[in-house]
MIROGU-343924 format. One record per residue (C-alpha): residue number from 1; x, y, z. Coordinates in steps of 0.02 Angstrom, whole numbers. Layout:
BEGIN
@resi->NUM x->X y->Y z->Z;
...
This chain:
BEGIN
@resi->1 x->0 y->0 z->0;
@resi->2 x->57 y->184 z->-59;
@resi->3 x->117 y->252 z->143;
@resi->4 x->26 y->422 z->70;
@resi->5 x->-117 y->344 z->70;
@resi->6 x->-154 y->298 z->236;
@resi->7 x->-228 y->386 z->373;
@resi->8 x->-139 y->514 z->493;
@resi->9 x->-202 y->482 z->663;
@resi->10 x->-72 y->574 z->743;
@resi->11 x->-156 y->744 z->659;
@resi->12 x->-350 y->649 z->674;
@resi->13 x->-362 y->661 z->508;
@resi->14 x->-501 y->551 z->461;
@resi->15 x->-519 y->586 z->292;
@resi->16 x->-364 y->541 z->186;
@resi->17 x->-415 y->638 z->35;
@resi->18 x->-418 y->810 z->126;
@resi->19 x->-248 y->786 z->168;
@resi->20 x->-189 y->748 z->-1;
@resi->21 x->-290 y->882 z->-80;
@resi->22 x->-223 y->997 z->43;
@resi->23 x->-38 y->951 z->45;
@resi->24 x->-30 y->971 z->-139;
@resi->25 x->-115 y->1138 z->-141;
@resi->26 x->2 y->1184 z->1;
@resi->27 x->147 y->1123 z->-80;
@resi->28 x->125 y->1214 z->-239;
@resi->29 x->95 y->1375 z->-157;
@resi->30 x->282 y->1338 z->-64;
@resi->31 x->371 y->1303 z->-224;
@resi->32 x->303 y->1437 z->-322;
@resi->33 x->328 y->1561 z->-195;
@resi->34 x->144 y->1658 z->-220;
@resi->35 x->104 y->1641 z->-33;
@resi->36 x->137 y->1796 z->65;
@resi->37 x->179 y->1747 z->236;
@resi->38 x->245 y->1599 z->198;
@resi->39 x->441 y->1598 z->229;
@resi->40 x->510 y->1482 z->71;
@resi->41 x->690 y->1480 z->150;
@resi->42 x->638 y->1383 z->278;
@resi->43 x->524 y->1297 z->181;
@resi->44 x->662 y->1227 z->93;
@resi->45 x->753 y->1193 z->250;
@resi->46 x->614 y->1094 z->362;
@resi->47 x->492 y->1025 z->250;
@resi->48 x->620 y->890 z->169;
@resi->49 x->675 y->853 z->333;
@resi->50 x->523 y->794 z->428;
@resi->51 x->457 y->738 z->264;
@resi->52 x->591 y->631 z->271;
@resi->53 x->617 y->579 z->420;
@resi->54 x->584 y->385 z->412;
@resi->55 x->423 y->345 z->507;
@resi->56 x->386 y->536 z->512;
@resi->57 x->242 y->522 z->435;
@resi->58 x->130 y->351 z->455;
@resi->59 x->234 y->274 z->603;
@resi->60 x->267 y->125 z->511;
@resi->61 x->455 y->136 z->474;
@resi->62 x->606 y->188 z->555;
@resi->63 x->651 y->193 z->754;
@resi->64 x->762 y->241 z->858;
@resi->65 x->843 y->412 z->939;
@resi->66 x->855 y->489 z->759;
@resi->67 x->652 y->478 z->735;
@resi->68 x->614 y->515 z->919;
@resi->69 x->715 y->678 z->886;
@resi->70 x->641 y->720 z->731;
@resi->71 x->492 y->701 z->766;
@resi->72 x->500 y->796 z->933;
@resi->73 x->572 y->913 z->834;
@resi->74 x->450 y->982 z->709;
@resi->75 x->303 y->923 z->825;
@resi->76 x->375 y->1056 z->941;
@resi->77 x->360 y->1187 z->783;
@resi->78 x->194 y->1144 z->756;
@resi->79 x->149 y->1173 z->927;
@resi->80 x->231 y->1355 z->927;
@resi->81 x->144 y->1391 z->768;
@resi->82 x->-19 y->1300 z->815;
@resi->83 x->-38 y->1433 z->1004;
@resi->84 x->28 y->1580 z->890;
@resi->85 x->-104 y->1565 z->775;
@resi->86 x->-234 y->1535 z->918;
@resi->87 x->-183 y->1684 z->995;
@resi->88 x->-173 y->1782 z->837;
@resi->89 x->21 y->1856 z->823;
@resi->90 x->116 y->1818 z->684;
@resi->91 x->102 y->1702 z->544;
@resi->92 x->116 y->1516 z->487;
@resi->93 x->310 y->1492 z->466;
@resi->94 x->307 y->1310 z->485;
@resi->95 x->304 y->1238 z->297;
@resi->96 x->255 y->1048 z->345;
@resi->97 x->130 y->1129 z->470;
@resi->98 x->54 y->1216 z->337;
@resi->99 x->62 y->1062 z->221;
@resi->100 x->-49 y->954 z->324;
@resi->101 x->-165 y->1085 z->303;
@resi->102 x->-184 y->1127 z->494;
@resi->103 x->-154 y->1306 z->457;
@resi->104 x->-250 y->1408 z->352;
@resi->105 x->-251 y->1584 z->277;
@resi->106 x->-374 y->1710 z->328;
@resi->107 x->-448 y->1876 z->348;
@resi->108 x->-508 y->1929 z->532;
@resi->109 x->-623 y->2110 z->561;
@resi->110 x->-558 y->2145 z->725;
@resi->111 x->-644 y->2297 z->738;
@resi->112 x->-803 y->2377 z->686;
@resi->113 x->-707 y->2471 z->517;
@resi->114 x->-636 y->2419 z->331;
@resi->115 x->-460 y->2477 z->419;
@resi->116 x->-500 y->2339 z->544;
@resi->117 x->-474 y->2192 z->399;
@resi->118 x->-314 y->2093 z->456;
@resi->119 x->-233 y->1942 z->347;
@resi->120 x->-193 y->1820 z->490;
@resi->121 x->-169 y->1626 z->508;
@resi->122 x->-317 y->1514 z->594;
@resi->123 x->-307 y->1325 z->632;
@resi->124 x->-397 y->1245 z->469;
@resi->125 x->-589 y->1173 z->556;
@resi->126 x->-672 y->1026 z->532;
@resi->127 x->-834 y->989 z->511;
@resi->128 x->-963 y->896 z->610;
@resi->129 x->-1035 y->729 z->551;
@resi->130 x->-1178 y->832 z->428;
@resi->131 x->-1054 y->964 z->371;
@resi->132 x->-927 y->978 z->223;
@resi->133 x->-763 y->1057 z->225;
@resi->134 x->-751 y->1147 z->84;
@resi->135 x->-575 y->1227 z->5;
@resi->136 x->-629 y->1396 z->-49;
@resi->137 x->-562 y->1463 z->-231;
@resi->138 x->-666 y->1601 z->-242;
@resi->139 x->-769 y->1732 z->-161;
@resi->140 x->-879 y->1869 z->-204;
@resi->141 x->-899 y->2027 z->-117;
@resi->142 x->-1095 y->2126 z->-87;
@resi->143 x->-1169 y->2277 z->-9;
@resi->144 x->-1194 y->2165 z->137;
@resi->145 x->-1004 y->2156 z->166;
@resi->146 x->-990 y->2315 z->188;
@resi->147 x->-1115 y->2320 z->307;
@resi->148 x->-1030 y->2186 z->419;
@resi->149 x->-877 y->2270 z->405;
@resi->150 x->-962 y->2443 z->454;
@resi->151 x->-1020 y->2366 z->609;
@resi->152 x->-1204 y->2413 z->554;
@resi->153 x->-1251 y->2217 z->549;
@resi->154 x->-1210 y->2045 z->585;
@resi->155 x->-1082 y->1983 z->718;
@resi->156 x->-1038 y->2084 z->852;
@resi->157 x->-863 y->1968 z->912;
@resi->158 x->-709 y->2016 z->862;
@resi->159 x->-624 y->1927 z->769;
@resi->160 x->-716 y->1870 z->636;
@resi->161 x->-683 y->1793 z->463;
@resi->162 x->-834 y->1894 z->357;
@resi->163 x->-848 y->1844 z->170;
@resi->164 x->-1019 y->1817 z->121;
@resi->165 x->-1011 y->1720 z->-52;
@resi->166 x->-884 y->1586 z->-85;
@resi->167 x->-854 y->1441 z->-208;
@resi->168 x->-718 y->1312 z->-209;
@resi->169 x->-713 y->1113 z->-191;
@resi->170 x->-747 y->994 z->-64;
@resi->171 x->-603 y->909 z->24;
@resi->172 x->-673 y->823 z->190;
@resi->173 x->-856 y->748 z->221;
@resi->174 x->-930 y->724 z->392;
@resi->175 x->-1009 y->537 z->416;
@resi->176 x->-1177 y->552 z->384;
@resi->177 x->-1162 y->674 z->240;
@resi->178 x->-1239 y->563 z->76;
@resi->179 x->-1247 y->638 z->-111;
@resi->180 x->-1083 y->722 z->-83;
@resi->181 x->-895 y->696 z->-110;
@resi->182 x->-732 y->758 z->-100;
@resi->183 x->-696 y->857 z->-248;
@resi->184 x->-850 y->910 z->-313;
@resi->185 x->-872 y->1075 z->-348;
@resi->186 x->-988 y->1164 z->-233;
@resi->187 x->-1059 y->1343 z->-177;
@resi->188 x->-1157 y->1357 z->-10;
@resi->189 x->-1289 y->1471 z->18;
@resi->190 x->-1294 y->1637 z->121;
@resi->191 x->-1409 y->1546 z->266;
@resi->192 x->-1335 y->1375 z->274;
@resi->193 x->-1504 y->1309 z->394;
@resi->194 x->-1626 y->1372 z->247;
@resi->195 x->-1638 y->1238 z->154;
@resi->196 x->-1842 y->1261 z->70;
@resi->197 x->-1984 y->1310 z->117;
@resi->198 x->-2025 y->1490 z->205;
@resi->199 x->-1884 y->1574 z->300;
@resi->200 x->-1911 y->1543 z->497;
@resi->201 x->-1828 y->1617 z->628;
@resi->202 x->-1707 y->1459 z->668;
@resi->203 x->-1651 y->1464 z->487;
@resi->204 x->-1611 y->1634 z->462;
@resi->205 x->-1500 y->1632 z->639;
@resi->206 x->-1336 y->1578 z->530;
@resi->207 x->-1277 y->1680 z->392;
@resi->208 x->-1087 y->1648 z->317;
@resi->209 x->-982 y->1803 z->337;
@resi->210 x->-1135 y->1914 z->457;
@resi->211 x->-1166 y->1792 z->592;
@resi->212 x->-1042 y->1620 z->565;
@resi->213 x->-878 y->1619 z->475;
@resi->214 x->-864 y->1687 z->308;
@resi->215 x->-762 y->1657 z->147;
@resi->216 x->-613 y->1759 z->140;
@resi->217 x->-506 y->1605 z->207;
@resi->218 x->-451 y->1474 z->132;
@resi->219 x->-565 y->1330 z->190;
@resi->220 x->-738 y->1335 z->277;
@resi->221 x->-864 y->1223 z->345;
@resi->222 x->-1044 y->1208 z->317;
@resi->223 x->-1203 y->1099 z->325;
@resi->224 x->-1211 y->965 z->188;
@resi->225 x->-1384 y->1043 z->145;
@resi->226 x->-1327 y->1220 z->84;
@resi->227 x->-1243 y->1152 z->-68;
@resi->228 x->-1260 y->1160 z->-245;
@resi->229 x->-1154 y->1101 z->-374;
@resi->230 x->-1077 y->1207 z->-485;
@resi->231 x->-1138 y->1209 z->-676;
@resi->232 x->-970 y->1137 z->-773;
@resi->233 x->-954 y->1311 z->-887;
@resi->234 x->-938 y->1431 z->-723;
@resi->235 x->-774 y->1439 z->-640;
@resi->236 x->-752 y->1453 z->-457;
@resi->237 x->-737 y->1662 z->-474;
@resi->238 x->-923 y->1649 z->-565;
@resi->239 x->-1001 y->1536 z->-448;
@resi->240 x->-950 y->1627 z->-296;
@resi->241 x->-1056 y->1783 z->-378;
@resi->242 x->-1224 y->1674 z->-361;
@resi->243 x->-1270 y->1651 z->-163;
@resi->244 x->-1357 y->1795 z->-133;
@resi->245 x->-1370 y->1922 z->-314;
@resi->246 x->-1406 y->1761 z->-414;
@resi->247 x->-1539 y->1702 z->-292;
@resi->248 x->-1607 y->1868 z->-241;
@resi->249 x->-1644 y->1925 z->-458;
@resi->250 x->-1701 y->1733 z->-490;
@resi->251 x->-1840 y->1762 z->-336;
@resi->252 x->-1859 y->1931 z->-394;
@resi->253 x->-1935 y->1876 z->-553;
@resi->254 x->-2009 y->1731 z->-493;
@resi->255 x->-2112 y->1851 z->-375;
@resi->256 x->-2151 y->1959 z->-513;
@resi->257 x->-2211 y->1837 z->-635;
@resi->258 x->-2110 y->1893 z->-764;
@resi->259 x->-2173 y->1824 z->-914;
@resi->260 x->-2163 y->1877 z->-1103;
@resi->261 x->-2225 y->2068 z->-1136;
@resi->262 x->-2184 y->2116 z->-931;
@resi->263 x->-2115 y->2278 z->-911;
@resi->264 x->-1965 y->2252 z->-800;
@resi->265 x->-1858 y->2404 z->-705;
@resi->266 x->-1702 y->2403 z->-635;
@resi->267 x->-1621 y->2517 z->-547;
@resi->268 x->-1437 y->2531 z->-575;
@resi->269 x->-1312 y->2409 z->-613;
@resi->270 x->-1240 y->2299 z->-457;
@resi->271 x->-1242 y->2120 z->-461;
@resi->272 x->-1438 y->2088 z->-425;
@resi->273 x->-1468 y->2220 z->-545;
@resi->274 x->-1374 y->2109 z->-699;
@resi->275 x->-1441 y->1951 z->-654;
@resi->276 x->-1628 y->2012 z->-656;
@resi->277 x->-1578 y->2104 z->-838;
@resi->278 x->-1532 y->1920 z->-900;
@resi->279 x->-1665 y->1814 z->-814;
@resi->280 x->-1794 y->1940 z->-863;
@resi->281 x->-1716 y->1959 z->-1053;
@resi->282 x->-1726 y->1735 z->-1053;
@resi->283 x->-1919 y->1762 z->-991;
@resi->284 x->-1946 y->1869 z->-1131;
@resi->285 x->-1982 y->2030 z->-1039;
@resi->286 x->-1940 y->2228 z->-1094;
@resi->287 x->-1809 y->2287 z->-973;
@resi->288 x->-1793 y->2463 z->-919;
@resi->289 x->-1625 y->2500 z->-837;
@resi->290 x->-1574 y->2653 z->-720;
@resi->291 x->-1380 y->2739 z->-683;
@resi->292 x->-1280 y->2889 z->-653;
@resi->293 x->-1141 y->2831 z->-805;
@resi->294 x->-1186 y->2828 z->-970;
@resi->295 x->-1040 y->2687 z->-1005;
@resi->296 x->-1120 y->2565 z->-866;
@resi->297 x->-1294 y->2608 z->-977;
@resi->298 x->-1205 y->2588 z->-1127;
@resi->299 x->-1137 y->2397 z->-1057;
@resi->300 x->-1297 y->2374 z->-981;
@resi->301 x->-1387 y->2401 z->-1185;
@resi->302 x->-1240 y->2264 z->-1232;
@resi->303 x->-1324 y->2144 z->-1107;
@resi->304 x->-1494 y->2172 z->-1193;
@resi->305 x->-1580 y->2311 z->-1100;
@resi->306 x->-1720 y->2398 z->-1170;
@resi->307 x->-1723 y->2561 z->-1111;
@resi->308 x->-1584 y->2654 z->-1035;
@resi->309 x->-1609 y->2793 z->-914;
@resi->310 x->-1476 y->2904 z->-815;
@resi->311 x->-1562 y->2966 z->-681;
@resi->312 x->-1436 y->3112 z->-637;
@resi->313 x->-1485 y->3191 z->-832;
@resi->314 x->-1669 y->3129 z->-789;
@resi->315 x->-1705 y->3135 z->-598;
@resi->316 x->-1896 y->3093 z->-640;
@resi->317 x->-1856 y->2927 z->-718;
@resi->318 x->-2019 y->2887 z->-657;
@resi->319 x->-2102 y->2997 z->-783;
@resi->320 x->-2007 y->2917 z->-919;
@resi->321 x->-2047 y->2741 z->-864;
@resi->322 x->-2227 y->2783 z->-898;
@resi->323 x->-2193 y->2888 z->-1058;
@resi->324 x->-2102 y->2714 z->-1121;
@resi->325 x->-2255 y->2600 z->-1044;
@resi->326 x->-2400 y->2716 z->-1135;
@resi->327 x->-2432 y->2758 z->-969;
@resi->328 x->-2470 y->2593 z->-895;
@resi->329 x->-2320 y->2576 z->-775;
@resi->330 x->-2211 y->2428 z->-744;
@resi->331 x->-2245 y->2251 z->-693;
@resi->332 x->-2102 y->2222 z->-612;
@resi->333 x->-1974 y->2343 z->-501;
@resi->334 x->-1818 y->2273 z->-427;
@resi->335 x->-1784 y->2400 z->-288;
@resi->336 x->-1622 y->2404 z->-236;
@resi->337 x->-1579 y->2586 z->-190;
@resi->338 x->-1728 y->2608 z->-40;
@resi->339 x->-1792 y->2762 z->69;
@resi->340 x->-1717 y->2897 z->-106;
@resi->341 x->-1807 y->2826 z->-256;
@resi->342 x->-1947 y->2715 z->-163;
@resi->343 x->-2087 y->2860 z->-193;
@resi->344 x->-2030 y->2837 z->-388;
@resi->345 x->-2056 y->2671 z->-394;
@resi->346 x->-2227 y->2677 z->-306;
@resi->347 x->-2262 y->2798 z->-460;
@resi->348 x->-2190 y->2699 z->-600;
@resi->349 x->-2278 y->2536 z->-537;
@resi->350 x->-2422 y->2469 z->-660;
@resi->351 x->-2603 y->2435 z->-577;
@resi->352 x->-2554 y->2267 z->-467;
@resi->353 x->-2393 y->2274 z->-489;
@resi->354 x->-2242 y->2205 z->-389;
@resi->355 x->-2105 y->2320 z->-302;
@resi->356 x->-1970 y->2200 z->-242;
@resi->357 x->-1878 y->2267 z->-97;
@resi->358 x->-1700 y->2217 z->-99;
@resi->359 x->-1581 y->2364 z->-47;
@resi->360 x->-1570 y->2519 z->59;
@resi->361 x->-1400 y->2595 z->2;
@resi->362 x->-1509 y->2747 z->-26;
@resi->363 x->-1569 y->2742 z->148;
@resi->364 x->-1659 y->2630 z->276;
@resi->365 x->-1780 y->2753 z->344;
@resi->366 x->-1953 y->2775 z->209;
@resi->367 x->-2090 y->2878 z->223;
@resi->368 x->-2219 y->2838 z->122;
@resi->369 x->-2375 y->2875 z->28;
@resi->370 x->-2496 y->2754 z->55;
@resi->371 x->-2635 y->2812 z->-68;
@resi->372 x->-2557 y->2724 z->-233;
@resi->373 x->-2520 y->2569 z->-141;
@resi->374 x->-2710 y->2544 z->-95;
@resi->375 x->-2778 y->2633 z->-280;
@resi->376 x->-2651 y->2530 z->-376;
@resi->377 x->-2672 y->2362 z->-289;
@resi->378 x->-2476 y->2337 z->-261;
@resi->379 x->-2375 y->2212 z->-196;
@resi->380 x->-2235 y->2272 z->-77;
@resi->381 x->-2135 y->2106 z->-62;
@resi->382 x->-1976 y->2124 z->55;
@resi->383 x->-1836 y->2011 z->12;
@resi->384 x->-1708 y->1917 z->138;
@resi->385 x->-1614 y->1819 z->-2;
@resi->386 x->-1667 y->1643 z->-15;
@resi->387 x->-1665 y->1472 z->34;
@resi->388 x->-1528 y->1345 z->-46;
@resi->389 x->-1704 y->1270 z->-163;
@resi->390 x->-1706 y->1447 z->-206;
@resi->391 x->-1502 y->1439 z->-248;
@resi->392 x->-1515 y->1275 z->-349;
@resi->393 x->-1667 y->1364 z->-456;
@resi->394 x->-1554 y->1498 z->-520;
@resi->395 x->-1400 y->1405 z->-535;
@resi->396 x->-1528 y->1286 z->-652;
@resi->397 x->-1587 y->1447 z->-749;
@resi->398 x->-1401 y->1497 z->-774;
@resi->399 x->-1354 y->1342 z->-854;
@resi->400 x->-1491 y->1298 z->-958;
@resi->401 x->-1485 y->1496 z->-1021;
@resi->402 x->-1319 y->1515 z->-1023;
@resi->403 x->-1320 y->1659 z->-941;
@resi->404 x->-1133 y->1723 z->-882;
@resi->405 x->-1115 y->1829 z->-717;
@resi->406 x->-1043 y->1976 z->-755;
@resi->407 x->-878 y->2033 z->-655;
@resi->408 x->-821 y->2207 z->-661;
@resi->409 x->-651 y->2162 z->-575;
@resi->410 x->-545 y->2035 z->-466;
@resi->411 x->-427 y->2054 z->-316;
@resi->412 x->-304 y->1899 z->-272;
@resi->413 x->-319 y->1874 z->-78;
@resi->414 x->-201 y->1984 z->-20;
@resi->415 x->-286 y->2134 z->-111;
@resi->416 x->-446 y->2087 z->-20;
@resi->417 x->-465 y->2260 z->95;
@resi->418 x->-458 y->2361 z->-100;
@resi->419 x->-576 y->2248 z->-146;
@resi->420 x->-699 y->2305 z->-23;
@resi->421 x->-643 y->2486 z->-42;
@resi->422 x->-677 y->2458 z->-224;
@resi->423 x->-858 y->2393 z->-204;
@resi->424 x->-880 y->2557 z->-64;
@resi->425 x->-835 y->2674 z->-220;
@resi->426 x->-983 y->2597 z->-320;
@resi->427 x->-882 y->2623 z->-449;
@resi->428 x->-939 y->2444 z->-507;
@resi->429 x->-1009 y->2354 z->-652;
@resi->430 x->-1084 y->2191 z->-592;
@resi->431 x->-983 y->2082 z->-468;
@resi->432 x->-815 y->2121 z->-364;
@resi->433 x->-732 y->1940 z->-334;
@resi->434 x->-580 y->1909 z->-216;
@resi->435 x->-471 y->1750 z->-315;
@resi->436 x->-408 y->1651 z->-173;
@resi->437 x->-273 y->1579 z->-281;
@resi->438 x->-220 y->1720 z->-352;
């Protein structure tokens, strides 16, 4: 039998693959030297010599005072490592520890601020007997972030890995997971206990990156029932765009009933904002798209938009929603800026139409006229995401359309915190991903 293949007990490692997967991955990031933090001189010193140490590894072969020594050895530089890491100072400079994949890269808030974002080192977890440890390639940055990061929502302890959208591979499976296995391509959804159904209070308690661990780290562990694959023509950087823009525009339309000949308005272009302009243009409906940049409208018309309006040349964009509609309003309005254009909306709604509440970058506080909600019949429908049914529908409309997420730019890992100050410019087109292997 290959030694490499058995299991590690000494590092309870019941799950052979992970450790392969994660040695390899480990090792390459060694050799080519694209890991900040990781100290290759030593790497080249250590690593060969408890990797070779006879019986170093599986306890089979070699004895003696030369493998009592070694082994003390590095097991003592694990240990060092293992309590700095705990504690937070420093970072992993222990190659083999880093090979087993004990250590992992990370991002902590340790404060209520963007400033706050620190790149540290964190013991690699495991997951329970119904969870999946998942390595992460990818992850996807929204509003939401921001507002973790801000302090305005989500967990309150310090530190905390945030990341709200991720995508990578699995690596490890707890016992009783069935349906799933190591490598498959997976992304988990935003509330990992929301499985179907309507949202309840127990399953919106967990959310990845506001309340639990996020995705800007290197591995992460959640339920066996928040996954769905991946289609085969995303990569990891699309996929980790779907969780919660994907999910949120699928449920959008779905809510709307978005059918041939709707009327459809968006208001400007952020990830939701694309992914309703495709599902929408796939259900055949007219698409009438808001912005302050004539180049995002002019990319937005590329993606198949209808009508194109720049509110900041036309602040009643209302008014011209119901010029374009003969005066009958619009079916369907994704509303993703809140308390600023939400009396706009009310106006450019068609008799029993939907207004679907998404955002509130415009504000959180509304007043309201009532009057056209009752004389027009509409739906006010507030939106928390979805459930990982919810997921699994759009990720099936994606790859039966073909649709493509659209990405406006990507940061490698350690260009996370301009990531973030990137999406806080909303300068943005679309998506802002963070490439954990870049």
């Amino acid at each position: 039998m290959d030694p490499g293949a058995e299991t590690d007990t000494r590092f309870g490692r019941r799950h052979t693959a992970r450790r392969t997967l994660q040695q390899a991955d480990a090792k390459t990031r060694f050799e080519s030297g694209d890991a900040p933090g990781y100290h290759r001189p030593i790497a080249a010193q250590l690593a060969p010599r408890c990797r070779k140490t006879p019986g170093f590894h599986h306890g089979k072969e070699g004895f003696g005072l030369v493998r009592f020594v070694a082994v003390h050895w590095c097991t003592t530089r694990r240990n060092v490592v293992f309590w700095r890491s705990i504690i937070g100072i420093g970072r992993c400079y222990d190659p083999l520890y880093c090979e087993l994949g004990i250590v992992m890269r990370a991002f902590n808030l340790t404060d209520h601020s963007l400033a706050s974002l620190t790149r540290v080192d964190l013991p690699t977890p495991s997951p329970a007997s119904d969870e999946v440890l998942i390595r992460l390639h990818a992850a996807s940055l929204n509003y939401l972030d921001l507002m973790v990061a801000w302090g305005r929502l989500g967990s309150r302890s310090t530190p905390f890995i945030p990341g709200t959208d991720g995508a990578g591979e699995i690596v490890e499976v707890g016992d009783r997971v069935k349906g799933w296995a190591v490598g498959d391509r997976v992304v988990p959804g935003l509330m990992v206990d929301w499985a179907a159904g309507p949202l309840t209070p127990a399953a919106a308690t967990r959310m990845r990156g506001v309340s639990m661990p996020g995705s800007l780290a290197d591995y992460a562990v959640v339920p066996a029932t928040s996954l769905v694959s991946i289609p085969d023509q995303l990569t990891f950087a699309e996929a980790a765009t779907l969780p919660i823009a994907a999910t949120t525009a699928w449920n959008a339309i779905v809510t709307g009933q978005v059918r041939p000949g709707s009327t459809v308005v968006l208001l400007g272009t952020g990830g939701v904002s694309l992914f309703a302009l495709q599902f929408a243009k796939a259900a055949g409906a007219r698409v009438i798209i808001t912005s302050s940049s004539d180049e995002k409208l002019a990319r937005a018309r590329a993606l198949g938009a209808d009508l194109t309006i720049n509110y900041r040349s036309t602040p009643a964009w209302d008014e011209t929603v119901l010029a374009a509609t003969d005066g009958m309003g619009a079916d369907l309005i994704v509303e993703t800026i809140g308390a600023t254009t939400f009396a706009r909306s009310l106006n450019a709604a068609a008799i029993a139409g939907t207004i679907f509440v998404v955002g509130f970058v415009g504000g959180m506080e509304l007043s309201i006229p009532i009057l056209p909600i009752n004389l027009k019949t509409l739906r006010i429908v507030g939106n928390n995401t979805g459930s990982t049914a919810n997921l699994a529908d759009a990720v099936r409309a994606i790859a039966t359309t073909g649709i493509k997420p659209v990405i406006d730019r990507s940061f490698g890992f350690e260009e996370a915190l301009e990531g973030y100050r990137f999406l806080e410019s909303a300068a943005h087109f679309g998506k802002v991903v963070i490439d954990l292997d870049a």
